[in-house]
KOLRO-173918 format. One record per residue (C-alpha): residue in three letters; x, y, z. Coordinates in steps of 0.02 Angstrom, whole numbers. Layout:
BEGIN
   code        u        v        w
    ALA        X        Y        Z
...
***
This chain:
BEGIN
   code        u        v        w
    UNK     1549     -878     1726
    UNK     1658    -1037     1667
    UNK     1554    -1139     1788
    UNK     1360    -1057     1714
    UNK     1415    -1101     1550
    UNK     1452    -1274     1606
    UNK     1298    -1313     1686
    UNK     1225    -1252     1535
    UNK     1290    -1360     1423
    UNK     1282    -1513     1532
    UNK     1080    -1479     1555
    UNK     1070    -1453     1346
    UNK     1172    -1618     1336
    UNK     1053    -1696     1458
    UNK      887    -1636     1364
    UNK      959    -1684     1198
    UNK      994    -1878     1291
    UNK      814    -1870     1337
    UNK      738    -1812     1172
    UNK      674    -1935     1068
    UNK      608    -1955      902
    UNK      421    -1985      851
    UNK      409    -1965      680
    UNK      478    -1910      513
    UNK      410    -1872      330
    UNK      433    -1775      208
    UNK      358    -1599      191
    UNK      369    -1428      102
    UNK      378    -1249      204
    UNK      252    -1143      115
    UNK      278     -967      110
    UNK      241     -836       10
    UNK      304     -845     -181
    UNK      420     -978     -113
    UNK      383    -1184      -71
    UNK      537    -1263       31
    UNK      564    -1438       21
    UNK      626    -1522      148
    UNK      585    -1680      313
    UNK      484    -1641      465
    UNK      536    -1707      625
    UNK      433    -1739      771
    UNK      523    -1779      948
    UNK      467    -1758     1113
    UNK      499    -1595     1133
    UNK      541    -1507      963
    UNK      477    -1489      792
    UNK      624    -1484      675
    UNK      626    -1449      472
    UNK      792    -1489      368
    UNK      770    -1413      214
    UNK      855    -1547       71
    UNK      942    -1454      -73
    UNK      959    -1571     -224
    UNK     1108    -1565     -348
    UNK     1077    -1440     -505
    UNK      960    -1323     -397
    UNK      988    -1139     -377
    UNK      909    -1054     -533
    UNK      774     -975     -445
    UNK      870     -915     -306
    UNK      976     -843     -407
    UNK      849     -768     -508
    UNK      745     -698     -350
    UNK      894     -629     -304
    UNK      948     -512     -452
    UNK      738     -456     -439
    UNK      793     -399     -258
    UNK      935     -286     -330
    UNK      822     -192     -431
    UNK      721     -149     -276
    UNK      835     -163     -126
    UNK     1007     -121     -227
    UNK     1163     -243     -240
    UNK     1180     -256      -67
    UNK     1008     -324      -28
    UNK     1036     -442     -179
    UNK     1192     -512     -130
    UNK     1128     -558       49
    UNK      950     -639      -68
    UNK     1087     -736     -157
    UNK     1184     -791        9
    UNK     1027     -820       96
    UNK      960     -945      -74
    UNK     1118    -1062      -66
    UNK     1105    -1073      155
    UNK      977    -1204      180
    UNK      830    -1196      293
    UNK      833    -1243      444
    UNK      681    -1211      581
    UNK      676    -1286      767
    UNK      531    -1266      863
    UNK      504    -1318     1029
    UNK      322    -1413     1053
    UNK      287    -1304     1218
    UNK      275    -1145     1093
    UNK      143    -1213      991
    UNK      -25    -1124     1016
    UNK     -122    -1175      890
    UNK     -137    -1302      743
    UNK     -231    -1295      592
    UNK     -294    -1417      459
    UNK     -243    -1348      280
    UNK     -284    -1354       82
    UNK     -134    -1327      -36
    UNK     -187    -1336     -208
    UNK     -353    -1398     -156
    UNK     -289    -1547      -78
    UNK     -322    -1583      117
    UNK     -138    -1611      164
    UNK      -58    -1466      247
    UNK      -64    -1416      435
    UNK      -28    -1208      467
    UNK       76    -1195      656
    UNK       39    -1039      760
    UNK      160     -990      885
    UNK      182     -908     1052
    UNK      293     -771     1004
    UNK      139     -733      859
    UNK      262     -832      719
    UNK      166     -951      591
    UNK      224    -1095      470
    UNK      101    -1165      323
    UNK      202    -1337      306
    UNK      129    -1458      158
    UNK      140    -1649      177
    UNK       89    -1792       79
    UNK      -87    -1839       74
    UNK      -84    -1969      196
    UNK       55    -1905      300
    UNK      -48    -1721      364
    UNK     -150    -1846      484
    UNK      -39    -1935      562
    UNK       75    -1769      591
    UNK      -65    -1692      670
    UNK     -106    -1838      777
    UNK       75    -1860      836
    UNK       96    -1686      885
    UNK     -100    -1668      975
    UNK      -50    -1855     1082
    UNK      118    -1771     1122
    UNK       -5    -1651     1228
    UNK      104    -1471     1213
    UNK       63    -1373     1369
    UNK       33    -1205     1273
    UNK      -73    -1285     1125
    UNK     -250    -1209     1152
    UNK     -330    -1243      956
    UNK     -322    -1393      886
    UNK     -488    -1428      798
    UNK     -548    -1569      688
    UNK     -669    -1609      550
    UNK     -699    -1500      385
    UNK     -722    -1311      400
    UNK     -897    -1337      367
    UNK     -902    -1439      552
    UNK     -786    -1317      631
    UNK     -875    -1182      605
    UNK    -1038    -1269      661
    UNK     -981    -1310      836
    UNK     -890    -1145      854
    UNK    -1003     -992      930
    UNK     -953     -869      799
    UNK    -1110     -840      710
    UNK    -1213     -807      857
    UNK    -1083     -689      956
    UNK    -1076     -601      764
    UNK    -1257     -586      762
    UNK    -1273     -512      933
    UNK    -1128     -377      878
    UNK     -989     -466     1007
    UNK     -888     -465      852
    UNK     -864     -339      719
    UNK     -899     -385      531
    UNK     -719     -353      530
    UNK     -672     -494      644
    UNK     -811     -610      616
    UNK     -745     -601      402
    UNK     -583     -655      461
    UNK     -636     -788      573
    UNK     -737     -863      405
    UNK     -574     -833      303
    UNK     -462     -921      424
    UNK     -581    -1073      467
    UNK     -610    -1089      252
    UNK     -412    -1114      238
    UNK     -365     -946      180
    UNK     -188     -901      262
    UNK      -63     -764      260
    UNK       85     -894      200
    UNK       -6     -940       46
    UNK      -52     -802      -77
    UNK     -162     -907     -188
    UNK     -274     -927      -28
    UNK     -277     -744       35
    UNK     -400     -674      154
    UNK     -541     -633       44
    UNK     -634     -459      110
    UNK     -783     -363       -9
    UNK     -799     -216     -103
    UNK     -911     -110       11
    UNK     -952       35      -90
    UNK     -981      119     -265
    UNK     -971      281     -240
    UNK     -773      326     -281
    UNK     -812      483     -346
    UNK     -908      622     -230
    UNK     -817      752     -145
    UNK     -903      674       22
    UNK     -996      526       87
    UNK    -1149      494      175
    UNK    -1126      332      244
    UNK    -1309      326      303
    UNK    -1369      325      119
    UNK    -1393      136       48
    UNK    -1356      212     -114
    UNK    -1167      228      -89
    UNK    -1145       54      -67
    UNK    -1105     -111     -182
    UNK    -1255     -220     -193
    UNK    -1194     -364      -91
    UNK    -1323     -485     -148
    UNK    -1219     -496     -326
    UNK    -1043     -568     -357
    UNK     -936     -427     -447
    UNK     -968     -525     -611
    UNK    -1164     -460     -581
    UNK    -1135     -287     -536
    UNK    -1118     -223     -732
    UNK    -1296     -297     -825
    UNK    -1228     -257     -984
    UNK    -1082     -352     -950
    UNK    -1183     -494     -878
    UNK    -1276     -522    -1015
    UNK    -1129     -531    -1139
    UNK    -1041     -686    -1012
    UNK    -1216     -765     -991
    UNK    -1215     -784    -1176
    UNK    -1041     -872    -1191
    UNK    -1097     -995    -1013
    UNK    -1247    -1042    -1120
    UNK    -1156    -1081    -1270
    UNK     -985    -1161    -1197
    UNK     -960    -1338    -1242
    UNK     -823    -1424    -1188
    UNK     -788    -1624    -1151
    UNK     -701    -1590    -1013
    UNK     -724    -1413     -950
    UNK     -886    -1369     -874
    UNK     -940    -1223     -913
    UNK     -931    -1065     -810
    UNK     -998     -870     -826
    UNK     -794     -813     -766
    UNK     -634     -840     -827
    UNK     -545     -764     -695
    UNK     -570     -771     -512
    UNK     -587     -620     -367
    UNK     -431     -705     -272
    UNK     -280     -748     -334
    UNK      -71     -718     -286
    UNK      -74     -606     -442
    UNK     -224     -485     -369
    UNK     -141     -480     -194
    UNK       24     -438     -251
    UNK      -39     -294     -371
    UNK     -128     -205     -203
    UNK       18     -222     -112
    UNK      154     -183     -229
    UNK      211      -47     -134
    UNK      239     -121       25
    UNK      392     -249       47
    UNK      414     -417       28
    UNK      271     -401      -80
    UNK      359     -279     -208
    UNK      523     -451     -219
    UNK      375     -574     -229
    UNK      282     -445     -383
    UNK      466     -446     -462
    UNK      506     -614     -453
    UNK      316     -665     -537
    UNK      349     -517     -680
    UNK      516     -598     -720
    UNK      632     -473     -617
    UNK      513     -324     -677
    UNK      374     -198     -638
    UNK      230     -209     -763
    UNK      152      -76     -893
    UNK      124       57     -753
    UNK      -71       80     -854
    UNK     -109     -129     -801
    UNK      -24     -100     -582
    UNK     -138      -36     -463
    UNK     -124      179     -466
    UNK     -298      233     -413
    UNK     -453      165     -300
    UNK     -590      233     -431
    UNK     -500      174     -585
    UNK     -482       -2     -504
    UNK     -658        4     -433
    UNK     -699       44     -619
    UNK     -636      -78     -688
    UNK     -702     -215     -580
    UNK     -877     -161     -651
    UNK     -858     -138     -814
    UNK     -698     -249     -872
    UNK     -742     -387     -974
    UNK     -606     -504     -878
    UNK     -598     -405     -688
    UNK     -684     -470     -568
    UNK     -588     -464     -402
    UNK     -629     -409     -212
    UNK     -532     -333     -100
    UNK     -394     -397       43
    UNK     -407     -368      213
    UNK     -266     -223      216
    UNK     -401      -96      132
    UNK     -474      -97      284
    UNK     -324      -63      429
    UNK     -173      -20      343
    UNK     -155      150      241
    UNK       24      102      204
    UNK      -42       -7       41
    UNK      -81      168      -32
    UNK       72      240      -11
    UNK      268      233     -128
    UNK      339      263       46
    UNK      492      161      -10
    UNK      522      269     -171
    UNK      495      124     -291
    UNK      528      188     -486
    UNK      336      111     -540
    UNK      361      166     -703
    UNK      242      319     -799
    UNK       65      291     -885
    UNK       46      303    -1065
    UNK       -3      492    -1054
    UNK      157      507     -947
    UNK       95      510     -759
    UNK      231      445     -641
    UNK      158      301     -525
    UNK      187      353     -355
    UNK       50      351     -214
    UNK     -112      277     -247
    UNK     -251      381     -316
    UNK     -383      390     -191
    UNK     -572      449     -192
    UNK     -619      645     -173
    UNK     -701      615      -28
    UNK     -536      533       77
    UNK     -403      678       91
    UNK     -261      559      145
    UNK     -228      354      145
    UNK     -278      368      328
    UNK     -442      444      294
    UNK     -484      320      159
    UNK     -460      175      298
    UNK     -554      265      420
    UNK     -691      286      307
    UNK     -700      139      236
    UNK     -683       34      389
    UNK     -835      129      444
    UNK     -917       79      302
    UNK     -886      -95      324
    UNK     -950      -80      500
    UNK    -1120       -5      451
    UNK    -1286      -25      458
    UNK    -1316      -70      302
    UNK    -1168     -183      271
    UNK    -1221     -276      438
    UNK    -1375     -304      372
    UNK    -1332     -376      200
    UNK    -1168     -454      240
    UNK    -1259     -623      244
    UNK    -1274     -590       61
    UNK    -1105     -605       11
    UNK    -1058     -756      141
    UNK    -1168     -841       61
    UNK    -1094     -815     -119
    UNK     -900     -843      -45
    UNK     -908     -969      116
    UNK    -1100    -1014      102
    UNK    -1218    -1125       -6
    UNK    -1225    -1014     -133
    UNK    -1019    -1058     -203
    UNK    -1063    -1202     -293
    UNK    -1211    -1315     -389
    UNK    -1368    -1247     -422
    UNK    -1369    -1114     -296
    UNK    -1226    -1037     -375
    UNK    -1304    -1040     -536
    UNK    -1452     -960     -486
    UNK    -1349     -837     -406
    UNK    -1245     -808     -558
    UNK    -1076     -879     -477
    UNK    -1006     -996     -559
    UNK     -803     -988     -598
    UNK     -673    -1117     -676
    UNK     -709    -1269     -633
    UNK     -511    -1263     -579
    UNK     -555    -1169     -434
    UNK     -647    -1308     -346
    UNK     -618    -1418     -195
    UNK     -637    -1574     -259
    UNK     -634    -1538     -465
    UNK     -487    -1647     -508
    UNK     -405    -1762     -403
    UNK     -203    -1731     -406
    UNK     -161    -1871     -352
    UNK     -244    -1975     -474
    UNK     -139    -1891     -635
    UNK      -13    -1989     -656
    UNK       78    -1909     -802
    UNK      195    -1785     -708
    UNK      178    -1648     -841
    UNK      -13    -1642     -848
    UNK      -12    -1685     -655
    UNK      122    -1515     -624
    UNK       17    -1412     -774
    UNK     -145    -1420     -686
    UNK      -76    -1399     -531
    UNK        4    -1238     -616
    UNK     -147    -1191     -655
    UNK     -233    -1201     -484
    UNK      -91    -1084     -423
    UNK     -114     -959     -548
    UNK     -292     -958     -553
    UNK     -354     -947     -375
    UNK     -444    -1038     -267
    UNK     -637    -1045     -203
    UNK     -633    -1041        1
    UNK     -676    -1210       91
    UNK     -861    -1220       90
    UNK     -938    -1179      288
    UNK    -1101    -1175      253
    UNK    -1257    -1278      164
    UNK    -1408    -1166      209
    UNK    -1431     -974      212
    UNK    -1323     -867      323
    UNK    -1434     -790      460
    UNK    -1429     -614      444
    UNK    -1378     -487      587
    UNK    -1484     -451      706
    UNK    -1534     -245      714
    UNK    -1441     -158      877
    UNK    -1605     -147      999
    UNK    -1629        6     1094
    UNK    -1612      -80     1258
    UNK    -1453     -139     1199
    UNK    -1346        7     1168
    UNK    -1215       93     1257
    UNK    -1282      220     1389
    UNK    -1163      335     1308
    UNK    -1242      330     1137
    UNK    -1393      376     1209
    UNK    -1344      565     1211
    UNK    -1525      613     1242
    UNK    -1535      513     1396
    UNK    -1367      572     1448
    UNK    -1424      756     1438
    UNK    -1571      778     1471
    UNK    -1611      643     1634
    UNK    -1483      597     1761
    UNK    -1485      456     1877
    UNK    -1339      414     1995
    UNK    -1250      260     1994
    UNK    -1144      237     2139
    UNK     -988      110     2130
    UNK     -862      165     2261
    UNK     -870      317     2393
    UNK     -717      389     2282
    UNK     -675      426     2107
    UNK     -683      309     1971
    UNK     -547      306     1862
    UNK     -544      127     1783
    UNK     -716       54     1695
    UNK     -738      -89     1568
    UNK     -817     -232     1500
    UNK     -692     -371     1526
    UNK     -665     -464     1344
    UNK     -756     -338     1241
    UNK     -680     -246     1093
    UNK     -726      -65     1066
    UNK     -861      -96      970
    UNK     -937     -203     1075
    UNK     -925      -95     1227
    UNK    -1071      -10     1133
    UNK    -1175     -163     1160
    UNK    -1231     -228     1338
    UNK    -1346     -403     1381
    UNK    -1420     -427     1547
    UNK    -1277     -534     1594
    UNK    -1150     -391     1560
    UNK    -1014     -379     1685
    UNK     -926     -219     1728
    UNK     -779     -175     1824
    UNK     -728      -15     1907
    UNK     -573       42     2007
    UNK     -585      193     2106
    UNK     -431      302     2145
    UNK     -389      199     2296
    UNK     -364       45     2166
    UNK     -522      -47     2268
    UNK     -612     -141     2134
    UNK     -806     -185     2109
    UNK     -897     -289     2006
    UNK    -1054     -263     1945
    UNK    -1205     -352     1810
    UNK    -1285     -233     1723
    UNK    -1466     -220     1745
    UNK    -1592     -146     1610
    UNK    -1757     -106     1666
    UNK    -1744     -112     1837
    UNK    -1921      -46     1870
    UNK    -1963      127     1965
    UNK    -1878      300     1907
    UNK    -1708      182     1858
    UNK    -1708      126     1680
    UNK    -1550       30     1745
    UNK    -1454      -20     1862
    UNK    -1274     -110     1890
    UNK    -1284     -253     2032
    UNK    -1159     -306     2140
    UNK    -1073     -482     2085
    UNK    -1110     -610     2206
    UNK     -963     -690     2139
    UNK     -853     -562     2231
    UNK     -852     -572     2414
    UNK     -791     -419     2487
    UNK     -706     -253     2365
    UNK     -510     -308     2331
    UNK     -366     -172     2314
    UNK     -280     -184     2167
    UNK      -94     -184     2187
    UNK       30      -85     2274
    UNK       26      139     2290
    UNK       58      232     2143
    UNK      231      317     2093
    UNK      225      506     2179
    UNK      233      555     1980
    UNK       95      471     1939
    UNK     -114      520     1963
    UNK     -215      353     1935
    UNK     -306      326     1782
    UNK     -378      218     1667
    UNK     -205      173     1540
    UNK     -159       91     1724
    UNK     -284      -47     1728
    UNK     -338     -173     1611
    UNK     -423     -337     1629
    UNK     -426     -518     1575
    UNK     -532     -595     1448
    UNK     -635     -667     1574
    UNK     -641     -519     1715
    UNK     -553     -616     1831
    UNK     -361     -539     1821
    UNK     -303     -348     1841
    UNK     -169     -309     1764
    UNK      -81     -141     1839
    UNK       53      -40     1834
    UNK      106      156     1896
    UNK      178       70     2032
    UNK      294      152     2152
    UNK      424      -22     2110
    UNK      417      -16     1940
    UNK      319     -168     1926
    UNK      171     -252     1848
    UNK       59     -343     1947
    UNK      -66     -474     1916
    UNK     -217     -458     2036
    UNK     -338     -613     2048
    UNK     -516     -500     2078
    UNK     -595     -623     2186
    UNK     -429     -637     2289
    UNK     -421     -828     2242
    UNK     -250     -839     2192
    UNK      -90     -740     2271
    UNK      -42     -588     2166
    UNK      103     -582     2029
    UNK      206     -449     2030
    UNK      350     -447     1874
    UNK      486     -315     1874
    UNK      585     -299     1693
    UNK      571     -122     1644
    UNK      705      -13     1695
    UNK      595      142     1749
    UNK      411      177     1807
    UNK      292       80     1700
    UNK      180      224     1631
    UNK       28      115     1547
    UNK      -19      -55     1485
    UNK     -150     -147     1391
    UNK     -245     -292     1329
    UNK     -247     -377     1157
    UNK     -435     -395     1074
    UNK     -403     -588     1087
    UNK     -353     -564     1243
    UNK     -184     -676     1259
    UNK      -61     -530     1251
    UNK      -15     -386     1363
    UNK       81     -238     1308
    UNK      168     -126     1462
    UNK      241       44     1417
    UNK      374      150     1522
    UNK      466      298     1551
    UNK      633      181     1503
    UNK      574      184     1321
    UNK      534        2     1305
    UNK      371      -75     1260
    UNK      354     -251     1320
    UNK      249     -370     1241
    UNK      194     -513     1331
    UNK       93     -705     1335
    UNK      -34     -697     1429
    UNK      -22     -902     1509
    UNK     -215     -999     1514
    UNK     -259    -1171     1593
    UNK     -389    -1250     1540
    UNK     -482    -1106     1418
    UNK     -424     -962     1562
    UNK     -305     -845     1598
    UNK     -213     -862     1760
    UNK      -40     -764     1742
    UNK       89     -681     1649
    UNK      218     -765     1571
    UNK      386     -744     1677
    UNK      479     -661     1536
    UNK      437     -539     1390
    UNK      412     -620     1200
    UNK      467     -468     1132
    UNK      545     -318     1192
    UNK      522     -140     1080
    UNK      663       25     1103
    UNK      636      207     1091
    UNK      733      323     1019
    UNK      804      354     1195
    UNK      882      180     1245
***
């Protein structure tokens, strides 16, 4: 053991002899509610941040931490206050880096956001000159893992990416596709004042049920909120007409639909969020009649407020836990003496997890896919700024704007940190993408859908489709979501496994003349049928949570093994086979990640393993040796 630890050390002593420094700067770790300052090294093989504590600071710490007691109790605030005095310290080794993004912070182009292997993220802020060259040291240092590193503004990014087009042809959900937009326009989890920005969907927050098939239930996504209410309209269009200012341009809303203070009253509820709500309320919870207690009464009062005109975050649409006082928080009582507690929802949800359901469906409708466009145009598109957005009544504080005031320029430190106050409190307009109309979605074509929406065809005509002499008990479309497993091209591939794990590959083709409306075509890129792995456990009959595939169609992934193992199958039998053992008992099910660069393995041990998914060049071509993560049961 004496000897291990030895060679240990000695190879750590070694690495840290050949490690060499690139570059340093100064930088500040941006996270939520909290802006670390601090260096930024660059070597050859790590990425370290020192954070620098200066003499007389402390105050806030100490002030974030007595917040924490009143949520957490004095325990969690003493370990707030240990944890404020402890500086920061982060190492990161450059062959975890996945992806690297270019940044605003306070509307300046000078922060980089680093996305990790193990799914960590840091939003670091530099200088305005130094972002550049950090990003240009770390791309020439060539990390093996780093698979995104994009340059030019959004605007260009989004042009050469294919995002548009697969969202037009339904390969992406409006779900996805909004937070592609929201991610290439700068918005990021580690800055609230640039939040994902999502819509409100509907208006109807007050039937006991909901036909999601009539347009009439849903916000008129041509408008900005601002629009919705004429009356309202009418009364701000008077005060943009008559605004004169020197210095102030005038605008038709005083407040914007994203800021920190909108995203921390949704998630109040929900921790850190509740510590970040305290510590911007001065250590406590607001009137409970101003914090968020019911969808119709905030829906409400988006309409018809004179000063309310926010949207919604993405968590309304995934995660019912927003609604919810699950940690008991004392919110406070209304003025007609109504405890806050869970989050008042519509009559026609009975539960949080019926309002998500619901409302994600909404989002993915017909009628939202076809106006969409709309309301990318008003947050991402042509219609944000100049005389578009006048036209299209969507015009905010000038303070909001890319390229309004120039920071840098103020050289007065008070008026230079007031405005940039300002900026933070405000909330900030999205990074333009795009100069001309958004296309609109396309309509899902008959010969397009699923065979398995068409229930009439299902029913009522049959027509064989033969794959394998045996059972199939594996089928998919490799790289497509759910959703877009509803929607086939011409060039669709699909793969089957039969109950003898021999796989086929097959092209989908529509039309294929005769008596067959279809018909699924060998791949000529597949020689001969491969079997998949090894026999199944005795306890286990082969099915379909056994098999999944790679983003490309090109790996199996298996497990219900007789070893315990996982293996790694290359289809066209390219490649030799991978075959990890880590769990501890029969590995009872697996699957891919929509992105496709993780794979989670379940087993009768307890454990669910999450692992990276390794690509060269753009493609998968193994698992990573070891798990990233590693999730007990109750059992273990």
């Amino acid at each position: 053991m004496q000897g291990g630890e030895e060679e240990e050390a000695a190879g750590q002593e070694k690495q840290e002899k050949q490690e060499k420094l690139v570059f340093s700067c100064s930088a500040e770790l941006v996270q939520p509610m909290n802006i670390t300052p601090g260096t930024l090294e660059i070597t050859t093989t790590h990425m370290y941040f020192h954070e620098v504590i200066e003499a007389g600071e402390g105050v806030d710490g100490e002030a974030t931490a007595q917040a924490a007691v009143g949520v957490a109790g004095e325990e969690g605030g003493a370990k707030a206050d240990e944890a404020s005095k402890t500086p920061k310290e982060l190492k990161i080794p450059l062959e975890q880096l996945r992806e690297v993004h270019l940044r605003r912070y306070l509307l300046r182009r000078s922060a980089l956001e680093f996305f990790l292997l193990d799914r960590t993220n840091y939003f670091v802020n530099f200088k305005k000159r130094e972002r550049n060259k950090v990003y240009n040291k770390i791309v020439n240092l060539a990390p093996p893992n780093l698979s995104y590193f994009e340059t030019g503004s959004p605007e260009q990014i989004l042009k050469r990416s294919d995002l548009t087009r697969r969202w037009q042809m339904r390969q992406l959900t409006n779900f996805e596709y909004l937070m592609h937009l929201n991610t290439i326009a700068g918005r990021t989890y580690n800055d609230l004042t640039q939040y994902p920005v999502f819509p409100w969907v509907l208006r109807d927050y007050s039937s006991p049920s909901l036909d999601l098939s009539d347009p009439a239930v849903y916000r008129d996504l041509t408008k900005p909120v601002g629009a919705l209410n004429q009356e309202r309209l009418e009364q701000l269009l008077v005060r943009y007409e008559n605004f004169c200012d020197p210095d102030i341009p005038s605008f038709m809303y005083g407040s914007h639909y994203s800021s920190s203070a909108i995203v921390l009253y949704y998630l109040i509820r929900i921790e850190p969020f509740t510590t970040h709500f305290l510590q911007l309320q001065g250590g406590k919870f607001d009137h409970a009649d101003r914090m968020f207690y019911s969808i119709p009464n905030t829906w409400n009062g988006c309409v018809n407020a004179p000063t309310d005109f926010k949207e919604l975050i993405p968590e309304f649409f995934y995660l019912p836990d927003i609604l919810v006082n699950h940690n008991r928080f004392k919110l406070g009582s209304k003025q007609n003496g109504e405890p806050m507690d869970h989050v008042q929802l519509p009559p026609w949800a009975a539960s949080p997890d019926e309002f998500i359901r619901i409302h994600r469906e909404a989002l993915e409708s017909d009628y939202v896919s076809e106006n969409l466009h709309h309301w990318i145009d008003l947050i991402f598109g042509f219609k944000q700024r100049g005389r578009n957005a006048v036209e299209a009544l969507n015009v905010f504080y000038y303070l909001t704007y890319e390229g309004a005031v120039d920071i840098d320029a103020i050289e007065n430190d008070d008026e230079r940190r007031a405005t940039e106050s300002q900026i933070d409190n405000f909330g900030q307009t999205p990074s333009q993408l795009l100069r001309r109309a958004h296309p609109q979605r396309g309509p899902v074509e008959k010969s397009k859908l699923s065979l398995f929406s068409l229930v009439s065809l299902c029913t009522t005509s049959r027509f064989p489709v033969t794959f394998s002499s045996h059972p199939i008990i594996f089928l998919c479309v490799p790289g497509a979501t759910f959703s877009e497993q509803l929607v086939h091209t011409v060039n669709d591939r699909l793969v089957a496994v039969d109950e003898k794990r021999l796989v086929s590959l097959n092209r989908l083709q529509p039309h294929a003349g005769g008596s067959q409306p279809f018909a699924f075509e060998p791949d000529s890129a597949l020689a001969s049928r491969k079997r998949v792995g090894i026999p199944f456990h005795a306890d286990v009959e082969g099915n379909a949570s056994c098999f999944a595939t790679s983003s490309d169609g090109k790996l199996m992934f298996s497990c219900g093994h007789w070893d315990n193992t996982i293996k790694v199958t290359w289809v066209d039998g390219s490649r030799p086979p991978q075959s990890i053992n880590k769990h501890k008992d029969l590995v009872t099910c697996l699957d891919v990640s929509a992105d496709g660069k993780v794979l989670v393995t379940g087993s009768r041990d307890t454990t669910l393993l999450v692992w990276d998914i390794v690509f060269s060049k753009g493609s998968p071509v193994r698992l990573d040796a070891n798990p990233a993560h590693i999730l007990y049961g109750h059992d273990d």
